[in-house]
VOPAGU-2260 file (C-alpha; in pm, 1 decimal, decimal comma):
REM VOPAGU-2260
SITE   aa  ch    i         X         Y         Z
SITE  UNK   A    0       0,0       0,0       0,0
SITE  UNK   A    1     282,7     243,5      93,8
SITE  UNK   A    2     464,4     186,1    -225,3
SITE  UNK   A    3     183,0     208,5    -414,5
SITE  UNK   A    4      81,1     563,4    -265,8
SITE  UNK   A    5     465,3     634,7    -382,0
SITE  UNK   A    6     408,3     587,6    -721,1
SITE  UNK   A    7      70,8     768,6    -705,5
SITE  UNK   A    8     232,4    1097,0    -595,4
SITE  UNK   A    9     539,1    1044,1    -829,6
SITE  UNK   A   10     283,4    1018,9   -1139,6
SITE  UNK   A   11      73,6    1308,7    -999,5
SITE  UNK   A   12     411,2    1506,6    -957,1
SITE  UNK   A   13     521,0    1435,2   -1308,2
SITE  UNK   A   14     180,7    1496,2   -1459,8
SITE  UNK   A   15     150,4    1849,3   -1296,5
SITE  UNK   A   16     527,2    1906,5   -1417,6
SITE  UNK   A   17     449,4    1859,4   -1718,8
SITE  UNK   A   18     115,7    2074,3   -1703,8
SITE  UNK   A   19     329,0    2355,0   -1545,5
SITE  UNK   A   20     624,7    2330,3   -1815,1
SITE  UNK   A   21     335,3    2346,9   -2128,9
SITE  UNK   A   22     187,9    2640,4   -1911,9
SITE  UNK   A   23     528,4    2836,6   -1883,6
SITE  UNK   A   24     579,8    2734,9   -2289,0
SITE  UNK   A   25     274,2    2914,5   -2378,2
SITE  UNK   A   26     298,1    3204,6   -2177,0
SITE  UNK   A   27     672,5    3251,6   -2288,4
SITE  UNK   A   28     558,6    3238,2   -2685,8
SITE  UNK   A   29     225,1    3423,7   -2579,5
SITE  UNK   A   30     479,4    3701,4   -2495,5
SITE  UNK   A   31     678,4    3688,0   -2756,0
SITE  UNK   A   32     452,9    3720,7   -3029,7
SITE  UNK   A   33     317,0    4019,8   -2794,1
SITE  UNK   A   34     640,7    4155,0   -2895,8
SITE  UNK   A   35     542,6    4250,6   -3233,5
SITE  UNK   A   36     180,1    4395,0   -3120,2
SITE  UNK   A   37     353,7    4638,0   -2898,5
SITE  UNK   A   38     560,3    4749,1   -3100,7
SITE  UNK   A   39     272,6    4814,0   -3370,4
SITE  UNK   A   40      86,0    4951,8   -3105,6
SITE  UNK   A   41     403,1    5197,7   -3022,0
SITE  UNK   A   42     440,1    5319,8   -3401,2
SITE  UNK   A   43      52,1    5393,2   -3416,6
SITE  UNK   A   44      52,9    5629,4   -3073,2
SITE  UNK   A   45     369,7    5806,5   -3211,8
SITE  UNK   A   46     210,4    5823,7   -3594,7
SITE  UNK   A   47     510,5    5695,1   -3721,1
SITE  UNK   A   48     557,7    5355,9   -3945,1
SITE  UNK   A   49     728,1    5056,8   -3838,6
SITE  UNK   A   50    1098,2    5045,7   -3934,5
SITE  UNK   A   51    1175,2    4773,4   -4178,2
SITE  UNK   A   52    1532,7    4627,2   -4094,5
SITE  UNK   A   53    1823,5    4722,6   -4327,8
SITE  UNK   A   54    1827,4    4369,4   -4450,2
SITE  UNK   A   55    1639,8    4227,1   -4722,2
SITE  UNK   A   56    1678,5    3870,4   -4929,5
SITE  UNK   A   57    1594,0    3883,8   -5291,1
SITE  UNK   A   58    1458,7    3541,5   -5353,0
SITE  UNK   A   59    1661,8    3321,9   -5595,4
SITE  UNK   A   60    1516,1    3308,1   -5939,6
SITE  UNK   A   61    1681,2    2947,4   -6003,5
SITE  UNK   A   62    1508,6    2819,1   -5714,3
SITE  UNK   A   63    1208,7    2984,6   -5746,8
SITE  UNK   A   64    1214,5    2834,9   -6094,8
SITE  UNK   A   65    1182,1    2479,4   -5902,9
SITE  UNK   A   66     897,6    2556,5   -5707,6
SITE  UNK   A   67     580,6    2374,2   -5864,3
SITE  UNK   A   68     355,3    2690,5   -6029,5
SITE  UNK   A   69     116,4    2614,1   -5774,4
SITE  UNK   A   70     262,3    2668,6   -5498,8
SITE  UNK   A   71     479,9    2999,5   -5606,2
SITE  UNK   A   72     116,5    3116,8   -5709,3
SITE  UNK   A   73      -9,6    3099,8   -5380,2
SITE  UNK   A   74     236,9    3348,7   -5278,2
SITE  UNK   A   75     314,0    3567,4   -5561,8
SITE  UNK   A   76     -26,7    3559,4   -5770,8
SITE  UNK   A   77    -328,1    3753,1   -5695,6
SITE  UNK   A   78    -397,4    3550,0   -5416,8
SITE  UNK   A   79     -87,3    3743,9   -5205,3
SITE  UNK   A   80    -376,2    3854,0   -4948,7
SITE  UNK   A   81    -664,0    3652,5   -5150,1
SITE  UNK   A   82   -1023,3    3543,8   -5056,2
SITE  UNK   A   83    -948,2    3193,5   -5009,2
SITE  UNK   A   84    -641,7    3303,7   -4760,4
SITE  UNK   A   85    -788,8    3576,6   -4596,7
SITE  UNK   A   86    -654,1    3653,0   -4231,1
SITE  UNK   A   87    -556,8    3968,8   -4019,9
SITE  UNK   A   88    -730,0    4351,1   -4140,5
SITE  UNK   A   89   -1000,9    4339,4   -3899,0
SITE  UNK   A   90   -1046,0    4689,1   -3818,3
SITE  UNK   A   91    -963,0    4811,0   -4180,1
SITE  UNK   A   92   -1279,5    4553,3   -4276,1
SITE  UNK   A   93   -1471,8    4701,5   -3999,3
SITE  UNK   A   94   -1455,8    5018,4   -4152,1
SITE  UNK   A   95   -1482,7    4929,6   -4503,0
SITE  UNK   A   96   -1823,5    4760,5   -4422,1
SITE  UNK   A   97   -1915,8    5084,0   -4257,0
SITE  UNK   A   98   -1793,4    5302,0   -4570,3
SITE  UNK   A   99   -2001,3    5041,4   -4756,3
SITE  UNK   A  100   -2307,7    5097,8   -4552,8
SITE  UNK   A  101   -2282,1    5465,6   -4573,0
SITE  UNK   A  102   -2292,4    5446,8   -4958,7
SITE  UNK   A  103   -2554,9    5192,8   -4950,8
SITE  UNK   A  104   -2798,5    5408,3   -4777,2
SITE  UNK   A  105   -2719,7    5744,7   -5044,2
SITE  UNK   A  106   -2389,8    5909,2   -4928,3
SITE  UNK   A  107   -2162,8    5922,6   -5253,7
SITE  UNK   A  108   -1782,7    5922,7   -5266,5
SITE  UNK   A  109   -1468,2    5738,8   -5280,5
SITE  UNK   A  110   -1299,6    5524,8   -5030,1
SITE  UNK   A  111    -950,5    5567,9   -5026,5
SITE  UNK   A  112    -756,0    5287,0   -4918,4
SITE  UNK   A  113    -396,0    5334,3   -4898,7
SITE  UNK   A  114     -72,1    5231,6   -4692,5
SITE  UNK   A  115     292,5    5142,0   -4785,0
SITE  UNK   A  116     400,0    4928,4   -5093,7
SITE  UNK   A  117     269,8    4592,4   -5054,5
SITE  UNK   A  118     106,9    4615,5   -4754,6
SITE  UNK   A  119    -250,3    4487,6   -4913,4
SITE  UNK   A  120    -386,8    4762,7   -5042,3
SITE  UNK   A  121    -500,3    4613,2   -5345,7
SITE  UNK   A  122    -625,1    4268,8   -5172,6
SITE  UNK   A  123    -811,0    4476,6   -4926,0
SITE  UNK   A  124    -954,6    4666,5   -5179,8
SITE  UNK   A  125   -1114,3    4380,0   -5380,4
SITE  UNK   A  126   -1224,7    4202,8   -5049,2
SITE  UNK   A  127   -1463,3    4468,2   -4963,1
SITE  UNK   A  128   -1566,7    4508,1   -5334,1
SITE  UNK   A  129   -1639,4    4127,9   -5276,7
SITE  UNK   A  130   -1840,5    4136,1   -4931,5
SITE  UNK   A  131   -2127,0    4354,5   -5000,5
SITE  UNK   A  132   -2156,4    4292,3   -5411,1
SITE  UNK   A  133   -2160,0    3979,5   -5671,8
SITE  UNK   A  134   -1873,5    3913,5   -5924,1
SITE  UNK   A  135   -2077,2    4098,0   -6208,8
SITE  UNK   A  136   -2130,3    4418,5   -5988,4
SITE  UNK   A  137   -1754,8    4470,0   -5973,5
SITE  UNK   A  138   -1518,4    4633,8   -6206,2
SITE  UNK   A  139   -1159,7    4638,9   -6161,6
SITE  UNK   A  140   -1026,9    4920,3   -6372,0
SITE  UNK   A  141    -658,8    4846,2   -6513,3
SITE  UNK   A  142    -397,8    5072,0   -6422,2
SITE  UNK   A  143    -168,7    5185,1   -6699,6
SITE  UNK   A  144     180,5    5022,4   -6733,1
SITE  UNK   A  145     338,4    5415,1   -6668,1
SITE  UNK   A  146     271,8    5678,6   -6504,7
SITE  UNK   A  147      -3,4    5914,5   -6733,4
SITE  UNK   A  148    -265,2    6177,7   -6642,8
SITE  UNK   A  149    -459,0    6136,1   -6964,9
SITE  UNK   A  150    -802,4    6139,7   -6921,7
SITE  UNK   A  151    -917,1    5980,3   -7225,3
SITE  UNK   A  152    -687,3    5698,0   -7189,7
SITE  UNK   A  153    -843,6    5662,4   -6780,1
SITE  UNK   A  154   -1219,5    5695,2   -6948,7
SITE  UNK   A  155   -1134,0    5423,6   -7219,8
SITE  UNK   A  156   -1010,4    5174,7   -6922,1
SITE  UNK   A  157   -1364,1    5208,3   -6709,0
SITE  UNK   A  158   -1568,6    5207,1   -6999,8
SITE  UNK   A  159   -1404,1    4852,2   -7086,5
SITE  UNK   A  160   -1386,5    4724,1   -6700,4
SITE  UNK   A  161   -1782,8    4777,6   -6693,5
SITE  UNK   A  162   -1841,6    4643,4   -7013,0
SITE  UNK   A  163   -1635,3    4343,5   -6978,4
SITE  UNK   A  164   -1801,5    4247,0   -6661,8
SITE  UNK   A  165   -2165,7    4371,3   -6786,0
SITE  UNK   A  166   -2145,5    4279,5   -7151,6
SITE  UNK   A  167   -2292,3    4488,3   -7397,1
SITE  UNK   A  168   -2652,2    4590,3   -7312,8
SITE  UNK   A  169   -2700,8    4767,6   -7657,6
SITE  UNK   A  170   -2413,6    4938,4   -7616,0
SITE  UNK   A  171   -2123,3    4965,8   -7866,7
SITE  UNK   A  172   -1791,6    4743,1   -7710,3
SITE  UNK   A  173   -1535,8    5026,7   -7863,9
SITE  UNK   A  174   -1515,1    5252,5   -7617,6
SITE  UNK   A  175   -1610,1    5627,6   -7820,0
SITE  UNK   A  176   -1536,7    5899,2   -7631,9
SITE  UNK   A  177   -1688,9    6100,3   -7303,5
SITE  UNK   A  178   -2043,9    6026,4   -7464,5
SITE  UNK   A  179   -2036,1    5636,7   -7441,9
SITE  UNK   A  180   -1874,1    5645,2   -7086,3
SITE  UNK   A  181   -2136,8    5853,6   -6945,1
SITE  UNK   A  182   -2416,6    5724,8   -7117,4
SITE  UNK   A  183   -2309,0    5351,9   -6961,0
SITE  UNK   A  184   -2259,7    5532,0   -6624,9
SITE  UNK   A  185   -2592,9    5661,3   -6634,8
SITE  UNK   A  186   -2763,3    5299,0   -6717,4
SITE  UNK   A  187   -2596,8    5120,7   -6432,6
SITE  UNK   A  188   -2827,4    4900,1   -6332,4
SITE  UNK   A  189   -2832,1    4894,0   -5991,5
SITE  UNK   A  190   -2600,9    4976,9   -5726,3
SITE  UNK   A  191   -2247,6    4812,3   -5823,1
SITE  UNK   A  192   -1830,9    4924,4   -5745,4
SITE  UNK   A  193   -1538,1    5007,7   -5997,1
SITE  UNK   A  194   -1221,9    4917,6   -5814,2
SITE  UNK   A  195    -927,6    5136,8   -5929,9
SITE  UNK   A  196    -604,2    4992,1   -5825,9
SITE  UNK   A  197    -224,0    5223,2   -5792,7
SITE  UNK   A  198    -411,9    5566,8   -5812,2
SITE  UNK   A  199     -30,8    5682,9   -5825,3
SITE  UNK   A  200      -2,9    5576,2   -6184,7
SITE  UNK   A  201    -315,2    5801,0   -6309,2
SITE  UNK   A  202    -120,4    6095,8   -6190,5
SITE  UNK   A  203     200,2    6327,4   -6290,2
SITE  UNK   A  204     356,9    6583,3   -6089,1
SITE  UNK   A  205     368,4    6911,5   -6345,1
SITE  UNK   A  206      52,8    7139,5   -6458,7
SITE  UNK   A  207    -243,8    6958,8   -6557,8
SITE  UNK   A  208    -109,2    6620,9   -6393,7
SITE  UNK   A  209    -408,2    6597,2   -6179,1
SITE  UNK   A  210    -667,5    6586,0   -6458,3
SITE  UNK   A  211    -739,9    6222,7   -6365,0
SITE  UNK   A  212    -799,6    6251,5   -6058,2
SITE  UNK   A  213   -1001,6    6588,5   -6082,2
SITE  UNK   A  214   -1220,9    6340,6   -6348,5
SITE  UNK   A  215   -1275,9    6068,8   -6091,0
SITE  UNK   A  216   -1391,9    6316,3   -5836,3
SITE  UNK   A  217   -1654,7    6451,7   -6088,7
SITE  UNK   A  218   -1748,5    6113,3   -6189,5
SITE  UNK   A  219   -1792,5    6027,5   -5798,2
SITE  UNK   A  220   -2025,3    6324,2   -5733,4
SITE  UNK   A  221   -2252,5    6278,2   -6073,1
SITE  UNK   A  222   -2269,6    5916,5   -6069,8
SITE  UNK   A  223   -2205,1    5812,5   -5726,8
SITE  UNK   A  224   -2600,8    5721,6   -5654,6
SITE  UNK   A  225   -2520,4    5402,4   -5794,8
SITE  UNK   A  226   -2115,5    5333,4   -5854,3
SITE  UNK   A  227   -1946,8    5349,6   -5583,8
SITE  UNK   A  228   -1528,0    5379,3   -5650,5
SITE  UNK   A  229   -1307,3    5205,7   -5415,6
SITE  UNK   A  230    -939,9    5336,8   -5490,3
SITE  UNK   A  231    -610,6    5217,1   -5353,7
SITE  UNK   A  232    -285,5    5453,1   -5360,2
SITE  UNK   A  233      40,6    5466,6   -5156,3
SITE  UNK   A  234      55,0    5671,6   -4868,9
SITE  UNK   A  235     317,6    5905,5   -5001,2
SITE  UNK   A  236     135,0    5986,0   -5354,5
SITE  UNK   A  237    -176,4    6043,6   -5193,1
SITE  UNK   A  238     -61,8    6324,5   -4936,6
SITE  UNK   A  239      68,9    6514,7   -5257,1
SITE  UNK   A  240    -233,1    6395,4   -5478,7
SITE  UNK   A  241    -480,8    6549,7   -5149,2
SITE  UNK   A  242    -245,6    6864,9   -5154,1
SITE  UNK   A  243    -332,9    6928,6   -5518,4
SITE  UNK   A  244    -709,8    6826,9   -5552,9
SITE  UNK   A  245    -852,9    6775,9   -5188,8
SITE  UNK   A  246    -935,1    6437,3   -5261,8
SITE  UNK   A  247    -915,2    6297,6   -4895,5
SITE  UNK   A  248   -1219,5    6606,1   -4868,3
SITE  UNK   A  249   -1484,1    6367,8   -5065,8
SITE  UNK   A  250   -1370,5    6027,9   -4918,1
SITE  UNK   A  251   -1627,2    5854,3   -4781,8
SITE  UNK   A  252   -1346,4    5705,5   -4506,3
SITE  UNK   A  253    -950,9    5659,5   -4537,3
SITE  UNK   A  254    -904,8    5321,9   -4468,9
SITE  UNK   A  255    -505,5    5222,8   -4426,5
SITE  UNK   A  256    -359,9    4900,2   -4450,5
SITE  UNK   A  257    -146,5    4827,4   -4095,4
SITE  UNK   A  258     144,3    4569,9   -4041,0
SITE  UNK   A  259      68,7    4300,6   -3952,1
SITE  UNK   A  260     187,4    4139,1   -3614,0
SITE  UNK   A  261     365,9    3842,1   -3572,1
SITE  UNK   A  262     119,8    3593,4   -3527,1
SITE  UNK   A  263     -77,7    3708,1   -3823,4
SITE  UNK   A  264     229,7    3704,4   -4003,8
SITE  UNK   A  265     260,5    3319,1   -3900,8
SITE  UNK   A  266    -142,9    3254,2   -3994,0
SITE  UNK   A  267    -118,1    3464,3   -4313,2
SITE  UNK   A  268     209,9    3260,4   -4456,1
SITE  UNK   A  269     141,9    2910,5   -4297,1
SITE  UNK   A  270    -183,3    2856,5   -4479,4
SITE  UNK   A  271     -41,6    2934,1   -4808,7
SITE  UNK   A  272     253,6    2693,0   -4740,4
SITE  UNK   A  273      38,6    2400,7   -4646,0
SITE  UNK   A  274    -179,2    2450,0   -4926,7
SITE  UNK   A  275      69,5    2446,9   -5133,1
SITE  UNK   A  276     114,6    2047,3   -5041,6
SITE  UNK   A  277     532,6    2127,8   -4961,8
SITE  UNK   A  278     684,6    1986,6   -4646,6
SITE  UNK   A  279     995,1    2240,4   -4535,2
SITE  UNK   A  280    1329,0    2166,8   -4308,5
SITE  UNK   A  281    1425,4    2533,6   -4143,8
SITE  UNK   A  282    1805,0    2421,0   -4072,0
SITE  UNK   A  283    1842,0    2095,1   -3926,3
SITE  UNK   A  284    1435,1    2091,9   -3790,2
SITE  UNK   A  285    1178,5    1892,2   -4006,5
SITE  UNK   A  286     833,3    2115,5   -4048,9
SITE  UNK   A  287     669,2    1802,4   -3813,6
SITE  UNK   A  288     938,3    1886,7   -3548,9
SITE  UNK   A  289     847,9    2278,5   -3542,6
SITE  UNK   A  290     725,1    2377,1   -3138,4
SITE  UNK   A  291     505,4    2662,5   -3153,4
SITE  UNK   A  292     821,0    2822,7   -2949,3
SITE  UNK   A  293     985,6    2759,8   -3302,7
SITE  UNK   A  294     766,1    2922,1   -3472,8
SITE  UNK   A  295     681,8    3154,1   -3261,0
SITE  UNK   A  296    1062,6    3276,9   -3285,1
SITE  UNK   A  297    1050,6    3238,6   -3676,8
SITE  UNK   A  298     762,5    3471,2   -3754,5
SITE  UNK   A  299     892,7    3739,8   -3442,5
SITE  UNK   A  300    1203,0    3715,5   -3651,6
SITE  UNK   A  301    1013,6    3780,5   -3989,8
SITE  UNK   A  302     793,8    4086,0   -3850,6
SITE  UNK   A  303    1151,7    4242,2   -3712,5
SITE  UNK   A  304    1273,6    4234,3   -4063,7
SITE  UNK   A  305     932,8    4293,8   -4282,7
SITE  UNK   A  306     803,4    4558,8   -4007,9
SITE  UNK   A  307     459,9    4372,4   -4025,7
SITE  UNK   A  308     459,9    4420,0   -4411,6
SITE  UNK   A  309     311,7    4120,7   -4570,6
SITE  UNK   A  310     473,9    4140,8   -4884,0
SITE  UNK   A  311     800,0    4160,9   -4785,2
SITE  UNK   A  312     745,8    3864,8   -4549,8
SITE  UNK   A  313     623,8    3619,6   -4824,7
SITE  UNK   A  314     964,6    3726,1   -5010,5
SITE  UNK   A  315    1178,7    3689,8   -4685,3
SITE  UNK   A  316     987,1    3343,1   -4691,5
SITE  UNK   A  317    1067,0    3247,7   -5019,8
SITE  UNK   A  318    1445,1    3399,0   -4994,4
SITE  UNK   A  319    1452,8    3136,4   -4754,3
SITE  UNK   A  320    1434,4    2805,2   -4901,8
SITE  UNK   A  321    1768,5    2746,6   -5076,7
SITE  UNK   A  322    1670,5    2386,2   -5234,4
SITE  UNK   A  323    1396,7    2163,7   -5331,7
SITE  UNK   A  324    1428,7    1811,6   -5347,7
SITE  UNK   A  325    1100,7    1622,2   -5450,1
SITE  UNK   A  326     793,9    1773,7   -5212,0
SITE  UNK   A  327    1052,7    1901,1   -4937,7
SITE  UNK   A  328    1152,7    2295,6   -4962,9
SITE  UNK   A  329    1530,5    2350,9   -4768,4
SITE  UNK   A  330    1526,2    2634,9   -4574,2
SITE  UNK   A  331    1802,0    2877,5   -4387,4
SITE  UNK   A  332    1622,5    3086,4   -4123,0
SITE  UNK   A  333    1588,8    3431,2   -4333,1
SITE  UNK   A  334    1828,0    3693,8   -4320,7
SITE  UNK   A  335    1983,0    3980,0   -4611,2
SITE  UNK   A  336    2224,5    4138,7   -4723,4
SITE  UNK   A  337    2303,3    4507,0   -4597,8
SITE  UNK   A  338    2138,8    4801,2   -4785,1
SITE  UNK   A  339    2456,0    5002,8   -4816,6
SITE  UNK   A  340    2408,5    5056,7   -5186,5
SITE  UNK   A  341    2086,1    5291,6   -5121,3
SITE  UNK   A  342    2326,2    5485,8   -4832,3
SITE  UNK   A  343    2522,3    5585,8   -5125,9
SITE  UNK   A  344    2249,7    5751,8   -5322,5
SITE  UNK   A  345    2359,7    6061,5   -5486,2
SITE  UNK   A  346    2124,7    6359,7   -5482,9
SITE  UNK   A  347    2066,5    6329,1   -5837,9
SITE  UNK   A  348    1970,6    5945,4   -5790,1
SITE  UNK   A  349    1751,8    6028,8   -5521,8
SITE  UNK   A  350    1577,6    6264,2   -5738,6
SITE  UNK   A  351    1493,9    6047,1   -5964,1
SITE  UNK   A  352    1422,4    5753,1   -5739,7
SITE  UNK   A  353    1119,8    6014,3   -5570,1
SITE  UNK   A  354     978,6    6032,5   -5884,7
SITE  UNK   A  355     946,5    5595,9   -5922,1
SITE  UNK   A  356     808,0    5639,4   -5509,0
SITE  UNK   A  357     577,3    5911,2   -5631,6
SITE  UNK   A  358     447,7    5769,5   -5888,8
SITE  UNK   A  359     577,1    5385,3   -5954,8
SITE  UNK   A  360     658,0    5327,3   -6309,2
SITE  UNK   A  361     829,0    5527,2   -6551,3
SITE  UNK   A  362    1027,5    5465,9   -6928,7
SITE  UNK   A  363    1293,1    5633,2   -6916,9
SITE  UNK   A  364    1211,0    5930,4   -7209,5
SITE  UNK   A  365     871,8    5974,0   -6984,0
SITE  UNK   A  366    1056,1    6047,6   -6713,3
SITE  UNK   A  367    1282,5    6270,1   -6888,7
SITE  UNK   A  368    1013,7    6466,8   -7004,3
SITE  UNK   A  369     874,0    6490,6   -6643,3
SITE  UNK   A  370    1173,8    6612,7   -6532,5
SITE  UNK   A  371    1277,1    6823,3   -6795,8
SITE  UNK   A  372    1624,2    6701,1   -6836,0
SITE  UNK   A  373    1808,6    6535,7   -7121,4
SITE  UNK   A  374    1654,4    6232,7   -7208,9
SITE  UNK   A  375    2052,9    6066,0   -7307,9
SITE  UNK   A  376    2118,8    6125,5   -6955,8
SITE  UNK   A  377    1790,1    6022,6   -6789,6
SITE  UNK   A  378    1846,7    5699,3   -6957,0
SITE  UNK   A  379    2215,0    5638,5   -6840,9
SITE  UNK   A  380    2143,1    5684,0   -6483,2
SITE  UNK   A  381    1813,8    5441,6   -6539,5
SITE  UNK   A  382    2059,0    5176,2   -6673,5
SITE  UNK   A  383    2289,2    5208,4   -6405,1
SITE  UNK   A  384    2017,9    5203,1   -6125,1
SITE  UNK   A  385    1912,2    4907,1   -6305,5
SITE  UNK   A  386    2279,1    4754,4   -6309,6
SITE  UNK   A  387    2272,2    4764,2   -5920,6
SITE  UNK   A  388    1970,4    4624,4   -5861,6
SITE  UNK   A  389    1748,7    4905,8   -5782,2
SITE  UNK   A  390    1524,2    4931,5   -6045,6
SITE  UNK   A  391    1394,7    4643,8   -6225,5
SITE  UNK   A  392    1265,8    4610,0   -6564,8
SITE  UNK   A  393     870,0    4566,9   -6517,7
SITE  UNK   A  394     799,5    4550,5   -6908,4
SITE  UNK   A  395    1000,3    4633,7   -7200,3
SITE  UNK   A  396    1141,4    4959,4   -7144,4
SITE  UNK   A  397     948,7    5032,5   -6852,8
SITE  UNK   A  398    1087,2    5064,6   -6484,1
SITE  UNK   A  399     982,9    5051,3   -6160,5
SITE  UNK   A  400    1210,9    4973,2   -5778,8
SITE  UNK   A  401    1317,1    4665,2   -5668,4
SITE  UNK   A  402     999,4    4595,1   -5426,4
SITE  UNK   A  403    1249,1    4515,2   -5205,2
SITE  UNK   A  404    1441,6    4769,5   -5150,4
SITE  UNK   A  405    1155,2    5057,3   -5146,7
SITE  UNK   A  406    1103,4    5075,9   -4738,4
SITE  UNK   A  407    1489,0    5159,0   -4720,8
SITE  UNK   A  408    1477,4    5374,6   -5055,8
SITE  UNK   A  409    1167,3    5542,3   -4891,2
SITE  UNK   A  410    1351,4    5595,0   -4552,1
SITE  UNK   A  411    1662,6    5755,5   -4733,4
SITE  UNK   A  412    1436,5    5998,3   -4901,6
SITE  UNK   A  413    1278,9    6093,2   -4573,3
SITE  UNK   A  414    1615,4    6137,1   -4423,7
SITE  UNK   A  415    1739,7    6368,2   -4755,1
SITE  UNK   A  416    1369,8    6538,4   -4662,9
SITE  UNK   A  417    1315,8    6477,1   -5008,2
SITE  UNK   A  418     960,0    6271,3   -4908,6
């Protein structure tokens, strides 16, 4: 009897030493994913953005080339932020639903949403086209490959969005001038959304560079019974774009796109990977041999490099994994190289680099023209920001920044009080 009551308080011992470890374990990577919310929570009180570190991995082409399609799609595709993967942006929801609301019951406008590159502007932006209407009541308006202010051009691309989605209702399918866009405005058919994506590219910064935007106000105010236009820009374009037209002044609300904090980070990047059917090794650790301490340091570690931003987290992930073999991804835990190269930015290059901030995409006699410089020597210091890797060819003849490299580009700039 004695040494049975022994081995009944030994087992009872173990068991609430074990209870008592798996409690400490879950406090310790409760607080450490806390980290990252107080730190989000610190930038927001101060009005200042998260600092992104001065490291960043450019993922390797020849092993992204490995990848199957289907998984690389999951994280590079429109899915980045998509429906089926949808985590995090509660109270920017919240308030689009509001915004949503508001128009629903009569009050016309635009809802801005905006943020820094690649923080899910876009994704956010077709989300709450997607919660209060059906696929045929949205229209996402194509933005141009570089930067333009011409009006017809902006016309011609929402005249085809809504009759692509709407077919042709006895209209004619060629888009024909002011006439035919208003005339299909004014037959809408019922309350519906155009979704205009990188407002910065429908912009230029010299007289008359507004025009655009001074249209889609107009069209907002005559039309905006029924259409309602839900328009994504960077932060930095639109303070210069509201400076110039007062735009923020008939925005039905401002919604911007926050970092994300770790554990988001960790939801928002774990789903895709599982459904993408790969198993990884981080090191030495199989994926089935991850803690949630592991992880819990992995994605702190990602949100201290990204800042919260979930773009540059999926390509810190995917800068990661440094072989394939079969269904199993190799991975190193992430890290980069140091940004020196954009602490040697001339004041010429940094000039010119505002301008791809401002307003994304440029050719290189475009932005020559903008500028009003020689167009030889635009072009020369293009091809040698492209030679170092930051700029990067997005179509033929047509530039825009490494995506990587624009938080430390943008924090330069600020520093040169240039942005």
């Amino acid at each position: 009897m004695r040494e049975s009551g022994k081995k009944g308080l030994l087992s009872e011992t173990k068991e609430f030493v074990r209870e008592a470890s798996a409690t400490i374990r879950n406090s310790i990577v409760g607080l450490l994913y806390r980290q990252s919310e107080g730190v989000l929570w610190a930038g927001r009180l101060s009005g200042n953005s998260v600092e992104v570190s001065k490291e960043y991995t450019a993922p390797d082409k020849g092993v992204l080339e490995l990848l199957p399609f289907y998984y690389l799609n999951l994280f590079t595709g429109r899915s980045g932020i998509g429906e089926d993967f949808w985590t995090g942006m509660e109270e920017e929801t919240s308030r689009g639903r509001k915004a949503m609301e508001r128009f629903m019951f009569g009050m016309r406008g635009i809802i801005l949403v905006t943020g820094e590159r690649r923080s899910g502007k876009s994704s956010l932006s077709r989300h709450l086209a997607s919660i209060q209407f059906g696929v045929r009541d949205v229209f996402y308006v194509r933005a141009p490959k570089e930067s333009t202010c011409d009006v017809s051009l902006f016309e011609k691309s929402l005249y085809e969005a809504i009759q692509s989605q709407r077919g042709n209702k006895g209209y004619n399918m060629e888009y024909q001038g002011r006439e035919s866009l208003e005339a299909l405005l004014s037959n809408a058919g019922g309350k519906c959304v155009a979704v205009i994506h990188d407002l910065e590219l429908w912009w230029e910064r010299r007289e008359g560079g507004t025009a655009v935007i001074e249209r889609l106000i107009d069209l907002a105010q005559t039309y905006g019974r029924d259409i309602l236009f839900v328009v994504n820009v960077n932060r930095h374009s639109l303070k210069i774009i509201n400076s110039l037209t007062s735009i923020n002044s008939w925005a039905i609300d401002i919604i911007e796109c926050r970092p994300f904090p770790a554990k988001q980070l960790k939801e928002f990047i774990v789903a895709r990977h599982k459904a993408g059917g790969l198993k990884f090794v981080l090191g030495t650790t199989r994926e089935d041999q991850m803690s949630e301490w592991d992880y819990a340091r992995l994605f702190n570690h990602l949100f201290n490099l990204s800042g919260g931003n979930p773009g540059y987290a999926i390509n810190l992930w995917l800068g990661a994994i440094k072989n394939i073999s079969g269904e199993t991804i190799f991975m190193e835990r992430p890290k980069g190289a140091d940004d020196g190269i954009i602490g040697r930015l001339s004041a010429e290059d940094a000039v010119l680099l505002l301008q791809f901030v401002l307003h994304r995409r440029f050719s290189a006699p475009h932005l020559a023209s903008l500028l009003m410089s020689d167009p030889g020597h635009v072009s020369s210091r293009i091809r040698v920001l492209h030679q170092r890797g930051i700029l990067t060819e997005k179509f033929p003849g047509i530039f825009s920044l490494n995506p990587m490299l624009v938080p430390h580009i943008v924090r330069r700039l600020k520093s040169m009080e240039l942005l």
